[in-house]
C-alpha positions in Angstrom: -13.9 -1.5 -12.3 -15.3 -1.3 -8.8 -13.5 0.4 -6.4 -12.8 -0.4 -2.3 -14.1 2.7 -0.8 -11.0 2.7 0.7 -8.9 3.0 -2.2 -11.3 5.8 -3.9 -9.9 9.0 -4.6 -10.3 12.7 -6.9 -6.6 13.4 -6.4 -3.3 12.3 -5.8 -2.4 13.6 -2.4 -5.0 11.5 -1.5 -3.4 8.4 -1.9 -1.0 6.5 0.5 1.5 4.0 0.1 1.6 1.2 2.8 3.4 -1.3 4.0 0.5 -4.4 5.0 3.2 -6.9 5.8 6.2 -7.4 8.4 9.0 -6.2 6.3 8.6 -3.4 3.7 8.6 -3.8 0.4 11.8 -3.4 -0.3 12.7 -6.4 2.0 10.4 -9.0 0.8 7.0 -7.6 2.3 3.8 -6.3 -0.1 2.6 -2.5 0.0 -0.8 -1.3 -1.3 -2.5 2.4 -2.0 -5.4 3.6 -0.3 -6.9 6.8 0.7 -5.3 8.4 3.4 -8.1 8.3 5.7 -8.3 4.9 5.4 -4.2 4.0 6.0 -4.1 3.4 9.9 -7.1 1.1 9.5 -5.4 -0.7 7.0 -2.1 -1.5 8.5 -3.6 -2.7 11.9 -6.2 -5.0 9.7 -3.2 -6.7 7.9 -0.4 -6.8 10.2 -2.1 -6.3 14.1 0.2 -4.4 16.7 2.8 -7.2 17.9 2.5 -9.5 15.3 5.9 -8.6 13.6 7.7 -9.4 16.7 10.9 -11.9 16.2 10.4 -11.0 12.8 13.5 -10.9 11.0 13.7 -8.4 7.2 16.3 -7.8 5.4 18.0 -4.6 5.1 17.9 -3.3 1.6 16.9 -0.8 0.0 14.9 1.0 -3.0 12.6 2.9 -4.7 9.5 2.9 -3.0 6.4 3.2 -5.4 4.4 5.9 -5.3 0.6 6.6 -5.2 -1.7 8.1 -7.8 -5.3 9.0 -8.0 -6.1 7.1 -11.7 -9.7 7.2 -12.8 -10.9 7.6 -9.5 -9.3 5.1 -7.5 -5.1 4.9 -5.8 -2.7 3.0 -7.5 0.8 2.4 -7.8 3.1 4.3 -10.0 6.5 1.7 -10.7 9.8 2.4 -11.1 9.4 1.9 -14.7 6.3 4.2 -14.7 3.5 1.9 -14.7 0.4 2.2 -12.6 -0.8 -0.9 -11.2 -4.8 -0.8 -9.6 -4.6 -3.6 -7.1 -7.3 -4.7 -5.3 -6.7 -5.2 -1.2 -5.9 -8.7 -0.5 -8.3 -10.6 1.5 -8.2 -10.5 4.9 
């Protein structure tokens, strides 16, 4: 498996969940794990500073997923306790 450099990690507090959409994911938007050094960069890339505006999300809640390091890259630990490995979408 080949892994975004900015999803490689040796650890687990390495790894950040993220919200790359408008709403988080527990109102309809997407969240992926990458390195924490790398989580800034990849919120501006997928949702730019005032592009949310008007906006509208629900207002529910849930369990977020968490982040692992597995096999040297983040991923997402479910509720149900799978980890998922999923690639960044494309830009």
């Amino acid at each position: 498996m080949e892994v975004d450099e900015r999803q490689a990690c040796t650890a687990d507090v390495e790894c950040s969940v993220v919200d790359i959409e408008c709403c988080d994911v527990c109102n309809g938007g997407a969240v992926v794990v990458v390195h924490s050094d790398h989580a800034a960069d990849v919120i501006t890339t997928y949702t730019p500073l005032g592009s949310c505006e008007g906006t509208a999300c629900t207002k529910m809640a849930c369990e977020r997923p968490t982040a692992v390091c597995d096999e040297g890259s983040c991923a997402l630990v479910r509720e149900d306790g799978s980890i998922e490995h999923a690639p960044l979408p494309p830009i």
